[in-house]
C-alpha positions in Angstrom: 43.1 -17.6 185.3 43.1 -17.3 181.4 42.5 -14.0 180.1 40.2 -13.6 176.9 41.1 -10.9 174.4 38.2 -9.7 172.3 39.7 -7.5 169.3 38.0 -4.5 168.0 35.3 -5.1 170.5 33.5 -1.8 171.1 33.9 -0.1 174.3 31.0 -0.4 176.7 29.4 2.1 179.4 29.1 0.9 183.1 25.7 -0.5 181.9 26.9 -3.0 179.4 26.1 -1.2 176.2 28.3 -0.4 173.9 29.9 3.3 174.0 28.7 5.2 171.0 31.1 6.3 168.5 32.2 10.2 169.1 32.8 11.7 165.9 34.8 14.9 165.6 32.4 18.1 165.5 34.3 19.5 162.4 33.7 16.0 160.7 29.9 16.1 161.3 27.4 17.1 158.4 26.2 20.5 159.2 29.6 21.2 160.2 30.4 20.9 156.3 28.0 22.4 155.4 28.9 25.7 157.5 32.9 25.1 156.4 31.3 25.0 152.8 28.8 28.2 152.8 32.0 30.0 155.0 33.9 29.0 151.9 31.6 30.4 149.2 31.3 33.6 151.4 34.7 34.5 151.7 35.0 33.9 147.9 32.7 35.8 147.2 34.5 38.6 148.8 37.6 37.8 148.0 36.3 38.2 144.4 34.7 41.2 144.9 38.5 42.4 146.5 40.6 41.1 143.7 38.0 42.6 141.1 38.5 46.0 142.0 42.2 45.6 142.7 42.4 43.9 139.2 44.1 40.9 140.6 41.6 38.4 139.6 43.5 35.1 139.6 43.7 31.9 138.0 44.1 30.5 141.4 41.3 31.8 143.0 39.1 30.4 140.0 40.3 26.8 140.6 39.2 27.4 144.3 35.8 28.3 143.2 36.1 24.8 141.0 36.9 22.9 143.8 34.6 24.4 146.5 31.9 23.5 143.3 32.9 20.2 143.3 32.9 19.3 147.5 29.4 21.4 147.5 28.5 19.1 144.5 29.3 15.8 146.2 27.7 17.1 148.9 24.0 17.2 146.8 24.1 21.1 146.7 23.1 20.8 143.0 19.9 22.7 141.4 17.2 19.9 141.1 14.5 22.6 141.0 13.6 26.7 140.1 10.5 27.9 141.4 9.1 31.2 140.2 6.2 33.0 141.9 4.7 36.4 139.7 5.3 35.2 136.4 1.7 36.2 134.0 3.7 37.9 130.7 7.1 37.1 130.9 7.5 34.0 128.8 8.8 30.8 130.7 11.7 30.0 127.6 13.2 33.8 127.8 13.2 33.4 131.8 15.0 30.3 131.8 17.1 31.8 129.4 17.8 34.5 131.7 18.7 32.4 134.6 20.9 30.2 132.9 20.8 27.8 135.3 20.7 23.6 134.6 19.7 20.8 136.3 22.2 19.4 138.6 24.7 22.3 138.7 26.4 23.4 142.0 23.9 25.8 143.5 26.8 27.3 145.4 28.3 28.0 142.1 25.1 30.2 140.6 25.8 33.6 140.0 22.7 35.1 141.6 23.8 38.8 141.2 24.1 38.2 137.1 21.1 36.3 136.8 19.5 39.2 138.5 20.4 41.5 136.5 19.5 39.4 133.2 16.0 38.6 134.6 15.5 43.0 135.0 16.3 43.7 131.2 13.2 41.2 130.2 10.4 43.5 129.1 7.4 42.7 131.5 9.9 43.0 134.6 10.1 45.8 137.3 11.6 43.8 140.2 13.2 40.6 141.2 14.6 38.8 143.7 16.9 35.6 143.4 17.4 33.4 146.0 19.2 30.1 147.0 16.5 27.9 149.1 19.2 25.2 150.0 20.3 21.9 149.8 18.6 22.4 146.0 16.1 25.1 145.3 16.8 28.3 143.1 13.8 30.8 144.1 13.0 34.0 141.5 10.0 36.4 142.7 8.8 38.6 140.2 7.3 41.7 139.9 5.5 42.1 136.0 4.9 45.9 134.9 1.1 46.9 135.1 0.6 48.0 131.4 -1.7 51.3 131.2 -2.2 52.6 127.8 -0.6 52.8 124.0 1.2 55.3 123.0 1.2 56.6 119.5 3.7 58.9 118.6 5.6 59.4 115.2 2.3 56.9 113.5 4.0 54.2 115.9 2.5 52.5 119.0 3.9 51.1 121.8 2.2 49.5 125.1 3.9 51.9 128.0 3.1 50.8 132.1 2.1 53.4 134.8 5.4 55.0 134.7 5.1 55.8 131.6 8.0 53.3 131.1 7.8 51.4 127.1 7.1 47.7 127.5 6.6 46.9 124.3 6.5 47.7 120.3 5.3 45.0 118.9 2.8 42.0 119.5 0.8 44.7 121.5 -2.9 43.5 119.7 -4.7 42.2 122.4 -4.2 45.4 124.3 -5.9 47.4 121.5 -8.8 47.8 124.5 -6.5 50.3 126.3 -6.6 54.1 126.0 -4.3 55.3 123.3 -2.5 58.4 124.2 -0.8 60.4 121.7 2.3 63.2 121.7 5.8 62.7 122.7 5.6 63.5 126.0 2.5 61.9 126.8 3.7 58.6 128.5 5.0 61.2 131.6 1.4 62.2 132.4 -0.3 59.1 131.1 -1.1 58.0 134.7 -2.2 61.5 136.3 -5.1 61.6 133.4 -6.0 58.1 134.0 -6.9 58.9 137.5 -8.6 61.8 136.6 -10.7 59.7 133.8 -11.8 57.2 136.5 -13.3 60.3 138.5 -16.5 59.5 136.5 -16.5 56.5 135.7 -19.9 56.6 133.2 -17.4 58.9 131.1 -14.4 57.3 131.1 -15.9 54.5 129.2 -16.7 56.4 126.7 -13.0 57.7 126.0 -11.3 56.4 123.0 -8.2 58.6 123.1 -6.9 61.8 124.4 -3.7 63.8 122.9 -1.3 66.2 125.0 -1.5 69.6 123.7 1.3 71.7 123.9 3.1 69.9 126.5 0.4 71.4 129.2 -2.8 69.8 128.7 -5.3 67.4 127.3 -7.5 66.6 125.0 -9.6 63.8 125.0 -11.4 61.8 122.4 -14.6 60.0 123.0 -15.7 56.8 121.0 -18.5 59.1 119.1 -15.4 61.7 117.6 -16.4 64.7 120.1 -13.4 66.4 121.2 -13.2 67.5 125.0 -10.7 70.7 125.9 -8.9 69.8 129.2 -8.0 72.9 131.0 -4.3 72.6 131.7 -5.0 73.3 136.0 -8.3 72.0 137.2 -8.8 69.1 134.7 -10.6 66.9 137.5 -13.1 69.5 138.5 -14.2 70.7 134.6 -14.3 66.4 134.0 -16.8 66.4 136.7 -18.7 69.6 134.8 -18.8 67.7 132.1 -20.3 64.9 133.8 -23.0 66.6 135.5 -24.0 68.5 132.0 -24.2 64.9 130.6 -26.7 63.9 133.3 -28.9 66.8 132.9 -28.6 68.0 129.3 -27.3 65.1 127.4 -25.1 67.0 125.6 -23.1 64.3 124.1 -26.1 62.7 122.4 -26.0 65.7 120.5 -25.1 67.7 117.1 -21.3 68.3 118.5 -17.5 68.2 117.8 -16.0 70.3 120.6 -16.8 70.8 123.6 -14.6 73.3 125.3 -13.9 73.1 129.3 -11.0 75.1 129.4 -13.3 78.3 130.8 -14.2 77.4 134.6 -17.5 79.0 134.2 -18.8 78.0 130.8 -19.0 75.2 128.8 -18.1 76.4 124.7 -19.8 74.0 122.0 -18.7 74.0 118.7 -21.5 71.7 116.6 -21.1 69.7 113.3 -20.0 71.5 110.2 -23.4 70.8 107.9 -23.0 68.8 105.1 -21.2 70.0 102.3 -19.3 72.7 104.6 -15.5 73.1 105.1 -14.0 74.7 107.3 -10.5 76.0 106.5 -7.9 75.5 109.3 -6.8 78.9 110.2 -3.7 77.4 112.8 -2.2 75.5 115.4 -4.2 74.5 118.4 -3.1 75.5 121.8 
């Protein structure tokens, strides 16, 4: 009988159909993938290695390169940053900071030194950068919560709830905010706050309040009276204060002190009458 040779004919199971084609494991694609982020990995601490044993080669650069390039065939390229927490950071200066194009190896970002670009913006406290793969560059941000201005030296400058400077200029539309003024005033900036929001009915009535000999406050209402803080206790003699105003109305009155620094009195100094000077006899304390 004549025998019929098919060439290149695919192999076929005991049920007629052709054999699928077995491809090696370490030729699949996630296998690559895995060889590729294995690659970046040990790089990356094989930089680290050679860094601090100052034998940062030329070799191990073009390794870098060329893992780039097979991760950039690959489609691990940045087609996409998405930021979540941005309000005042500007979108140009971030970008900036990231440094980061379209189409770029996204095994190749630096994540570490875009980091640490992104923390020296003014508005930001925290991030995190991360590498949402095949394509994705992901920065979370944490903005500064900006508490009050700070004059000191005839200067302002908008400081956060750690007392931290964010800005010194283009800080207008925060002129609403309490000023605080005296060189060491940023520190306790936050502790008065929560003292001011005690009483709320009061607090909206504060304009300023200056620290006084590095201990203790005095605060400034929108109608020029002056309130003495006592430096322990300033809570309780804020919540005096409010309770005289509800029974007395004593800021509706004739008055430019009003001294809380005694626990059991309240010390009012009144207007000077028209025409009157008094001569400033020293420092206050």
């Amino acid at each position: 009988m004549r025998k019929t040779i098919i060439k290149n004919a695919p192999r076929t199971n005991a049920r007629g159909q052709p054999r699928p084609r077995v491809v090696p494991l370490w030729r699949t694609r996630p296998a690559l993938v895995l060889w590729t982020m294995l690659f970046a990995g040990s790089l990356s601490l094989g930089g680290v290695w050679a860094w601090n044993n100052g034998l940062v080669t030329q070799a191990l650069n073009q390794i870098r390169a060329s893992i780039a390039g097979v991760s950039k065939k690959m489609g691990f390229t940045v087609q996409e940053i998405l930021v979540m927490g941005r309000d005042q950071t500007g979108r140009k200066e971030l970008l900036e900071a990231v440094r980061l194009e379209r189409g770029e190896p996204i095994l190749a970002f630096d994540m570490e030194a875009a980091k640490r670009r992104i923390e020296n913006l003014p508005w930001v406290q925290t991030v995190a950068v991360e590498r949402m793969l095949p394509d994705t560059v992901f920065v979370r941000i944490t903005e500064r919560t900006p508490l009050a201005l700070w004059q000191n030296k005839g200067e302002f400058a908008l400081i956060d709830n750690n007392g931290a400077v964010i800005l010194k200029n283009e800080i207008g539309q925060f002129t609403n905010l309490l000023q605080v003024v005296g060189e060491a005033a940023p520190k306790h900036a936050a502790a008065l706050l929560l003292t001011l929001s005690t009483q709320p009915e009061l607090m909206m009535r504060v304009k300023a309040a200056v620290w006084v000999g590095n201990r203790r406050w005095n605060v400034v209402l929108n109608n020029g009276i002056n309130i003495r803080l006592p430096e322990d206790g300033a809570a309780t003699a804020w919540a005096r204060l409010a309770e005289y105003e509800r029974t007395h109305k004593v800021l509706g009155r004739n008055v430019k002190v009003l001294d809380m620094r005694l626990p059991d009195r309240l010390i009012v100094r009144k207007e000077p009458k028209t025409g009157v000077r008094k001569k400033a006899t020293g420092r206050e304390t």
